[in-house]
N, C-alpha and C positions, 0 to 999 in steps of 0.2 A: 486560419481555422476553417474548418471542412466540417460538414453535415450531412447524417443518412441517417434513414430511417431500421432500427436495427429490432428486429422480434417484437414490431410493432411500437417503439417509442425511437424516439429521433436524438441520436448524440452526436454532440461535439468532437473531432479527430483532431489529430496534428501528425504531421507524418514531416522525419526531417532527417538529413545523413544518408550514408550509403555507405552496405556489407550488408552483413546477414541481418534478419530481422532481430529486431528487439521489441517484446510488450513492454509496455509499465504503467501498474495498477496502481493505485492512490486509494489513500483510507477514507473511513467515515466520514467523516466535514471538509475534506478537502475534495479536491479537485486537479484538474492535470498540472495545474501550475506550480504541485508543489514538486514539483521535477524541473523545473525554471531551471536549475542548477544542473541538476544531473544530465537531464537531455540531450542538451547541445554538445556534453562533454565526451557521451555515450557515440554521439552521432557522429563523431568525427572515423569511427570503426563501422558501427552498425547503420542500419537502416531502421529509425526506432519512431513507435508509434506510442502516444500517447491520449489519452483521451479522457472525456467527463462520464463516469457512470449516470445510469437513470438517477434520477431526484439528487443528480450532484452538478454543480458550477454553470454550464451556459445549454446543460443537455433538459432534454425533457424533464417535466417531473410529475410524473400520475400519480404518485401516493397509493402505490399499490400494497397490497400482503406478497410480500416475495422472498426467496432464499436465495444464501450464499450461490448455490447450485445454478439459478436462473443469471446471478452474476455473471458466474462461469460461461454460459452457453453465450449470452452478449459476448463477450471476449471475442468466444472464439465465432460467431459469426460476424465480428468484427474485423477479426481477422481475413475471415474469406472475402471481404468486401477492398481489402485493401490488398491480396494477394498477397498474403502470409501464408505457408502448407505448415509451417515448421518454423517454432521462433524460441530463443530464450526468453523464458516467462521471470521478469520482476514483480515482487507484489509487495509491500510494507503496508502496516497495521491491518485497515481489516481487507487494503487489497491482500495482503500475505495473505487471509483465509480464502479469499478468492480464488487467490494463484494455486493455491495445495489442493482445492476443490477443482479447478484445473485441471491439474495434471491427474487427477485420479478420471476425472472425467472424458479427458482429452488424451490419453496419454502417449500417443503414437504424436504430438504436434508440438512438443515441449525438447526441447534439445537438450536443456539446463534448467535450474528452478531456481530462482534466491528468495528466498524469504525472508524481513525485514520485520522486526519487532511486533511478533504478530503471535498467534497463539493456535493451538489445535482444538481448543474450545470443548466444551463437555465438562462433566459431574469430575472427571479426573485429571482436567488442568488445573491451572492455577486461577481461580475468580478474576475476570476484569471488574474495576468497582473501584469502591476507596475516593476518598473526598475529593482527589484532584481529576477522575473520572467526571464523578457528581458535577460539580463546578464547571467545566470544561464543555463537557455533552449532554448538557441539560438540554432539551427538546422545549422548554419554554419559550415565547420571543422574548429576545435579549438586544441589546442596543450593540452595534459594530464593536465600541470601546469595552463594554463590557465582555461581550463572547472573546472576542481578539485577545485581551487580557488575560483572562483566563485558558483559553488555549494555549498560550505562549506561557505562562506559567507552569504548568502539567504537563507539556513536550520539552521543556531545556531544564537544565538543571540550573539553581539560584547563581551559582560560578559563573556560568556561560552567561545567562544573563545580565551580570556584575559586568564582564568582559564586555557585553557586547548591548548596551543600554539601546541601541537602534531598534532590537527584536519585537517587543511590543509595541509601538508606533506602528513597524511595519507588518506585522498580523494585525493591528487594529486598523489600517489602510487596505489591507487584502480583504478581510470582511466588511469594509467598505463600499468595494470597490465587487465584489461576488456576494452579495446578502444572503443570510443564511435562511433556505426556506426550514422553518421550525418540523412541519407536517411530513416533509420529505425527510428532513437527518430521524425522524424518529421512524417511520417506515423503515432505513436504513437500518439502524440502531436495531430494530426488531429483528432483521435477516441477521444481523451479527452476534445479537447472542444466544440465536437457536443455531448457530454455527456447534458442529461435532465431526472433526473427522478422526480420530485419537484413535481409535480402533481399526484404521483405513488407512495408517500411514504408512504402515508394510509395504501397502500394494503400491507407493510411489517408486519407480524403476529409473527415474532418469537423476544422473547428477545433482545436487542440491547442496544449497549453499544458507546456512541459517548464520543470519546476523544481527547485533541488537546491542544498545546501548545499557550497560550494566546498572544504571539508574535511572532505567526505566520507570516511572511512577504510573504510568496509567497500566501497560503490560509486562509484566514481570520479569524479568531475565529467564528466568526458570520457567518459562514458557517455549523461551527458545532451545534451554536444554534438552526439553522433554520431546520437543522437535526431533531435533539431531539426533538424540537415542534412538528414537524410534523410526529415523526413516532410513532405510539400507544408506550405507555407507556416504552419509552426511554427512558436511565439514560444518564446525561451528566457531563463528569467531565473535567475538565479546569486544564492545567498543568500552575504555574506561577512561576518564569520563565521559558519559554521554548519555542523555535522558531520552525521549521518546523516537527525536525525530535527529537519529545519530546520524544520518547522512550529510546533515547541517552543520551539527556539532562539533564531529569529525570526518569533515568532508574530507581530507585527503587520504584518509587512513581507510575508509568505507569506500572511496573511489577505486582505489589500490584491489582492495582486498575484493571487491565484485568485479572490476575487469579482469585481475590475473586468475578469477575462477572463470570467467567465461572465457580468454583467451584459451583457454587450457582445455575446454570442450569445444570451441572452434578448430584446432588441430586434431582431436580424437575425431 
C-alpha cells in the first residue's frame, strides 16, 4: 500500500498488473478492498489502480462539506500522480456517481466508462432509501457485528446468502478489521445524495457500460436503466440473481461481461 498527499488530504493507492491503465472506484462504506477479487483478476490485462477515497478505509479523513464533483477531481489527480494520461474508469455504487461525474468532468481521460449499480441521482431518478438503505448506512456508531450485518444483508440477496452462510462473518471481520468512522461515511453520504447528473448524461461521449444486479435493494435496477437510456449509445446488462454488490454475487458473469466491454475498446 502506497500514500500521497492528494488536493491537500493523504490517500491510500495500490497499483498492481500491467497493460493499459485501469481506475476502480469503490462506494460509500467501502473501501479499495472491496475489489480484493476483481483487481488481481483485472490486473493480469491491465495496469489497475485502486485506492481509498477521503474519509474512506486507511486514507485520510477530515470530515469535510464535499461533492461527488471534488471526488472526481481526487481521481483524477490521482491519476497524474501515478502516471495515468488516459485510463478505463470503473466506478459501482456511489463510486459509479463518481465515475459519470468523471467522465463529464474529465472527459478527454476516460477511454471506457462502466458503471456499477449506481444511480444518476436527482428529483428524477429513482429515491435511494427504503429500510435496507436505513439499516445498512446509518451514520450512527454501531458495533463491527452490527454494521457488517446489516451491510451484508442489503447488498446479497437472502439465496445468496442461504448459499453462502460465510458472508456475514466475513463483512462483520472486514468492519472489524477497517472500523467505520461514523462522522466521515455521513460527510460521504451527504456528497452522495446531492449527487445530480440526469440532465448531463448526453454530454458523456466515451463507451459505457451500465451493469447491475436486478435485485438490487438499496439502488434500484431502474436506475441503471435510466443510465443506459440516457447516455449515447450505452450497453446495459442486468445481472439475475443478484443484489447490490453483483460482482460477488455473480462474479463470473460480471467478470465476463466488463472485460469483453473493455477488451473491445482496447482494439478500437
Amino acid at each position: 500500500m502506497e500514500r500521497t498527499q492528494i488536493n491537500g488530504v493523504e490517500l491510500a493507492y495500490e497499483l498492481r498488473g500491467t497493460g493499459a491503465p485501469l481506475v476502480m472506484i469503490h462506494g460509500a462504506q467501502g473501501d479499495q478492498s472491496m475489489f480484493n477479487d476483481l483487481a488481481p483478476a483485472f490486473g493480469r490485462n491491465y495496469r489497475v489502480l485502486t485506492f481509498d477515497q477521503r474519509d474512506s478505509g486507511l486514507s485520510e479523513k477530515p470530515h469535510g462539506d464535499y461533492g461527488i464533483a471534488q471526488l472526481a477531481d481526487d481521481t483524477a489527480a490521482l491519476m497524474d500522480h501515478v502516471g495515468f494520461d488516459v485510463a478505463h474508469i470503473v466506478g459501482v455504487s456511489m463510486g459509479g456517481m463518481i465515475a459519470a461525474e468523471f467522465a463529464l468532468r474529465h472527459p478527454k481521460r476516460v477511454r471506457a466508462l462502466v458503471l456499477g449499480c449506481t444511480t444518476a441521482g436527482g428529483p428524477k431518478a429513482i429515491r435511494i432509501g427504503g429500510e435496507a438503505f436505513n439499516a445498512a448506512y446509518s451514520s450512527r456508531p454501531m458495533s463491527s457485528e452490527e454494521r457488517g450485518r446489516a451491510l451484508a444483508e442489503a447488498a446479497f440477496t437472502k439465496e445468496y446468502i442461504e448459499r453462502h452462510p460465510e458472508i456475514v462473518p466475513a463483512m462483520i471481520e472486514a468492519r472489524r478489521q477497517r472500523p467505520l468512522d461514523p462522522a466521515a461515511l455521513e460527510s460521504r453520504l451527504k456528497a452522495a445524495m446531492r449527487h445530480d447528473v440526469y440532465d448531463r448524461l448526453g454530454q458523456i461521449a466515451c463507451p459505457t457500460l451500465v451493469i447491475t444486479g436486478k435485485n438490487d435493494a438499496l439502488i434500484s435496477w431502474e436506475n441503471s436503466r435510466l443510465l443506459a437510456e440516457r447516455i449515447p449509445g450505452a450497453r446495459l446488462v442486468l445481472l439475475e440473481p443478484a443484489g447490490h454488490c453483483f460482482w460477488l454475487e455473480q462474479s463470473g458473469q460480471s467478470r465476463e461481461a466488463i472485460e469483453r466491454f473493455l477488451a473491445d475498446h482496447d482494439r478500437a
